[in-house]
C-alpha positions in Angstrom: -11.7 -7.6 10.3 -9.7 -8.3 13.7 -10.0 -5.6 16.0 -6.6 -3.3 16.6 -5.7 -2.9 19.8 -6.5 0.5 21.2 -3.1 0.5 23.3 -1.6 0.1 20.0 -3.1 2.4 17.4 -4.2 5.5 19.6 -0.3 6.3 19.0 -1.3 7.1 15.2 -2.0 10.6 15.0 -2.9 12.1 11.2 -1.9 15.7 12.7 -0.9 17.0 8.9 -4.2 16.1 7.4 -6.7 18.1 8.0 -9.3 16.7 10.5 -12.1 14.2 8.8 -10.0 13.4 5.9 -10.9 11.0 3.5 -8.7 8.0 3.4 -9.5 4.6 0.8 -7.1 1.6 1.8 -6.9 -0.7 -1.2 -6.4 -4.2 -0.2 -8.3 -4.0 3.0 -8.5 -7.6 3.4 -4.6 -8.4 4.1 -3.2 -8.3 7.0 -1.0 -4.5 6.7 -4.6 -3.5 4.8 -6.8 -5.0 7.7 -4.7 -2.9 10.5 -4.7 0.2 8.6 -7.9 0.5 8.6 -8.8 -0.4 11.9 -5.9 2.2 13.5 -7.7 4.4 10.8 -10.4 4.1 12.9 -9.6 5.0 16.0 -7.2 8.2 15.3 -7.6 11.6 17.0 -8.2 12.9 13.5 -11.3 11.2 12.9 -10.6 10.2 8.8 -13.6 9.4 7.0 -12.5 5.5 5.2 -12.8 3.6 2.7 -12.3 0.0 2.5 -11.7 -1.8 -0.9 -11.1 -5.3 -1.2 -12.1 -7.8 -3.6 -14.2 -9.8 -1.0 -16.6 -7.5 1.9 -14.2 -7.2 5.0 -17.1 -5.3 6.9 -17.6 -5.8 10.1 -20.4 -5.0 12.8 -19.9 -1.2 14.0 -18.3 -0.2 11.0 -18.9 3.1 10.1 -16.8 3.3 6.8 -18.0 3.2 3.6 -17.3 -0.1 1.5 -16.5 -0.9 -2.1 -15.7 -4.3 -4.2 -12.7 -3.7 -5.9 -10.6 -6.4 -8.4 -7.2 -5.1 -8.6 -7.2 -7.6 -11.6 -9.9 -5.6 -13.6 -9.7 -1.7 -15.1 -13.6 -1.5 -15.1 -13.6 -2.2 -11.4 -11.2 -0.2 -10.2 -12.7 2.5 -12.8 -16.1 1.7 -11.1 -14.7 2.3 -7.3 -13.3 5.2 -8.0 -16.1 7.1 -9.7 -17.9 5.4 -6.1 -16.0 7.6 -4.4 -16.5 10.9 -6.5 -20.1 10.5 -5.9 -19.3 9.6 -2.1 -16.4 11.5 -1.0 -15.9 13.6 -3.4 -11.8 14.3 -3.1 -9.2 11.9 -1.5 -6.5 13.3 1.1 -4.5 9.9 1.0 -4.8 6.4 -1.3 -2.9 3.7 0.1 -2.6 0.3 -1.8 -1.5 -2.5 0.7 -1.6 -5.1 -1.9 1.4 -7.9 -3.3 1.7 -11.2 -4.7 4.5 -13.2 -3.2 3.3 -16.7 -3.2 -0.5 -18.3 -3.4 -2.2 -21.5 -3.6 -1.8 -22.3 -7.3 1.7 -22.7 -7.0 3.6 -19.6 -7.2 6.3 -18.6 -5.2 10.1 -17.2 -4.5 12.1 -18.3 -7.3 15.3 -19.7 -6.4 16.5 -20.6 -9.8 16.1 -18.8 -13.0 15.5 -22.8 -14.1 12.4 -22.0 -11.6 11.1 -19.2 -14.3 7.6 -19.4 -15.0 5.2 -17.3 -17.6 2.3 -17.7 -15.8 3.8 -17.1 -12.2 6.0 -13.7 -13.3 2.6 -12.2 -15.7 0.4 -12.6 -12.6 3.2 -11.9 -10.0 3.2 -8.6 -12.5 -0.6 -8.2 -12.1 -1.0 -8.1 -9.3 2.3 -6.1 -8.1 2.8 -3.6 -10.5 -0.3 -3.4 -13.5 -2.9 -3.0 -10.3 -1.1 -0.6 -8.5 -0.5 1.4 -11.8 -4.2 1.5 -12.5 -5.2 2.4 -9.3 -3.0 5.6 -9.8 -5.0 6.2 -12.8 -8.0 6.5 -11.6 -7.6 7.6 -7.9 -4.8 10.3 -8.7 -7.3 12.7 -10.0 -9.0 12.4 -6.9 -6.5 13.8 -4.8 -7.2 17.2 -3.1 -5.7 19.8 -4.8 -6.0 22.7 -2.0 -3.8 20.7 1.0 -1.4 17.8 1.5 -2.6 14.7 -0.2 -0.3 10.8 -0.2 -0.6 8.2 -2.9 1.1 5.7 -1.3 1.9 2.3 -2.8 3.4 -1.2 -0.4 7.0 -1.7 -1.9 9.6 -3.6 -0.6 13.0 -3.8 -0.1 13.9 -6.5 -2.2 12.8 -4.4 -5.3 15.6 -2.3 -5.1 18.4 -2.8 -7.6 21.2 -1.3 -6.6 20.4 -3.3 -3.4 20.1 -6.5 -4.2 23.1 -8.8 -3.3 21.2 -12.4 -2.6 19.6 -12.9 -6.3 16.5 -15.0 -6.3 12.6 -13.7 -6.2 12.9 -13.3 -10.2 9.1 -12.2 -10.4 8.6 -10.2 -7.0 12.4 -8.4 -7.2 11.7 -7.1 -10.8 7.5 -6.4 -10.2 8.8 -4.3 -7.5 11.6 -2.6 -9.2 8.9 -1.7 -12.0 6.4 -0.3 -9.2 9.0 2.0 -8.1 9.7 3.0 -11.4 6.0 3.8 -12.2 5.8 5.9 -8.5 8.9 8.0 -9.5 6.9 8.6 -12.8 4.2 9.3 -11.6 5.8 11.8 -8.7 7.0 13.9 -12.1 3.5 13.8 -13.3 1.9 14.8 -10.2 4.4 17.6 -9.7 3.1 19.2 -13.0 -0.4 18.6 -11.7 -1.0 18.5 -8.0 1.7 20.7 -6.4 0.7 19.5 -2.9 0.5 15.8 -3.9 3.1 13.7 -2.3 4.1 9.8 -4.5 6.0 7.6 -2.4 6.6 3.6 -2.2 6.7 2.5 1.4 8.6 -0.8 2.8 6.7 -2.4 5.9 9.3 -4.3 6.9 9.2 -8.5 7.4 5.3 -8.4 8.8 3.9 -11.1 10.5 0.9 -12.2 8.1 0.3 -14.4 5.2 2.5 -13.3 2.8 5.6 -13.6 4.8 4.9 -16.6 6.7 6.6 -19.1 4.8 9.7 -17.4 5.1 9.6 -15.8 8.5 12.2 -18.5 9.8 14.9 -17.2 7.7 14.3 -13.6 9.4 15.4 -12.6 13.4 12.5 -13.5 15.3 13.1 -9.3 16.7 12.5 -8.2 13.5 8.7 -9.5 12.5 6.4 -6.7 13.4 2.8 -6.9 13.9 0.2 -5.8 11.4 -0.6 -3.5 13.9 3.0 -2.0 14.3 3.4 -1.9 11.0 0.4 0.1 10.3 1.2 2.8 12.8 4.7 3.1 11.2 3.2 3.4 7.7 0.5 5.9 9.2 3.4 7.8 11.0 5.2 7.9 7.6 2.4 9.4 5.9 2.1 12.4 8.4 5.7 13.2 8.3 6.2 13.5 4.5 6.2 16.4 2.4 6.8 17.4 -0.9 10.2 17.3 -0.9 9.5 13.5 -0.1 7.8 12.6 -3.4 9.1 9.9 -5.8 10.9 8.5 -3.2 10.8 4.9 -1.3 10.5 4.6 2.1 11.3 2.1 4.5 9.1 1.5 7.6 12.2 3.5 10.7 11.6 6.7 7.4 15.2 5.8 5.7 15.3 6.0 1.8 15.8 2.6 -0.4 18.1 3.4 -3.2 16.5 2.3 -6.8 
C-alpha cells in the first residue's frame, strides 16, 4: 500500500469512538480502501485494523492484522469474520470500499439498453450489492453492543432513483439502488438489535483511482479528489453520525442522497 501523506490524514480524528477501536476495511486493496487504512493508521485515536482484500496488501511496518477475503465467496467472508471473533473480538466500525464499475473482461457503463448484458449486470450485482449484503451478515453481529458502532457501505450517487436524470449505467445505477435498499433494511433490523449501531451508504465523490479513470474527463478537473481526501471525508463522516443518521446515504460534504 502507498503511504498517506501525514500532512493529509493527521486531520482525521475518530474522537466518537472510543480510543483503540477496532476497525476492518473490506476492499483494502482499492484506492478509497488503500487510503483508509493508511489515515487509519496514523489517527490520534490509535484504532486497532483490519485489512481485507482478496490479494495481501501488507506492507513492511504494518502493524495491523490481515485477512484474505473473496467478496465473491460466503465461506470466505464467513471464514474472516469468525478471524476476527477469535482476534478482535467486537467491531466499532466495518467499512466496505468495494464496486464494480468496469474491469478487464469487458464490462463497463452501459450506454444503451441494446448494450444489456447477463453476464456484465449478474457480476456487476456480485460484486456491488450480493458482497456487500453478505458482509452485513456476518460482520453485523460483530458490532459493539455497549457504544457507537458504523456499518458503512461505498454507494454512489448514481444509485439514487429519484435522482437520476442522465439514464445510462443499467448495471451500476440499479446494483446501487439495491445496496441502498438492503442498508435501509438492514438499519430497521439493527434498530431492533443493536440500539447504538449506526447503517449508512456513503458517496465518495468522483475519486481519482481506477475505477473512475476512464471517465474522469467528463468530470471538472476541481472536482476529482484524492484517495487520500476522500478517506478523511468518509472518516470525518463516520465520527459525526449518530443514530438518528442510520439508514440513510451520505454524500462525501455530509448531505443526504434521496432514494
Amino acid at each position: 500500500m502507498d503511504t498517506c501523506s501525514p500532512d493529509i490524514c493527521s486531520k482525521s480524528s475518530l474522537t466518537s469512538f472510543s480510543h483503540g477501536a477496532n476497525i476492518a476495511v473490506v476492499g483494502a486493496g482499492g484506492g478509497i480502501g488503500k487510503a483508509l487504512i493508511d489515515c487509519l493508521a496514523l489517527d490520534d485515536n490509535r484504532p486497532n485494523i483490519i485489512a481485507l482484500n482478496r490479494g495481501d496488501v501488507r506492507r513492511s511496518g504494518w502493524k495491523g492484522l490481515f485477512k484474505s477475503l473473496e467478496l465473491e465467496n460466503e465461506s470466505s467472508i464467513k471464514e474472516a469474520s469468525e478471524f476476527i471473533r477469535c482476534k478482535m473480538g467486537n467491531l466499532s466500525a466495518v467499512i466496505v470500499a468495494t464496486g464494480l464499475l468496469h474491469d478487464d473482461t469487458g464490462i463497463k457503463p452501459e450506454k444503451s439498453w441494446n448494450s444489456l448484458d447477463p453476464y456484465s449486470i449478474e457480476r456487476v450485482y456480485r460484486v456491488n450489492t450480493v458482497g456487500p449484503a453478505l458482509v452485513a451478515k456476518y460482520f453485523l453481529p460483530l458490532l459493539d453492543d455497549n457504544c457507537k458502532s458504523v456499518f458503512a457501505c461505498l454507494s454512489a450517487r448514481v444509485g439514487s432513483i429519484s435522482d437520476n436524470v442522465l439514464g445510462g449505467w443499467y448495471a451500476y445505477r440499479a446494483s446501487k439502488a439495491a445496496l441502498n435498499m438492503i442498508l435501509k433494511n438492514l438499519s430497521i433490523e439493527l434498530r431492533r438489535k443493536n440500539k447504538n449501531a449506526i447503517c449508512v451508504g456513503l458517496h465518495p465523490g468522483t475519486v481519482s483511482t481506477k475505477l473512475s479513470k476512464p471517465f474522469s474527463n467528463n468530470v471538472l478537473p476541481e472536482t476529482i479528489v484524492s484517495p487520500e481526501q476522500a478517506a478523511i471525508n468518509l472518516l470525518s463522516l463516520l465520527n459525526d453520525f449518530t443514530v438518528s443518521d442510520s439508514g440513510k446515504i451520505f454524500a462525501y460534504d455530509g448531505s443526504i442522497i434521496p432514494y
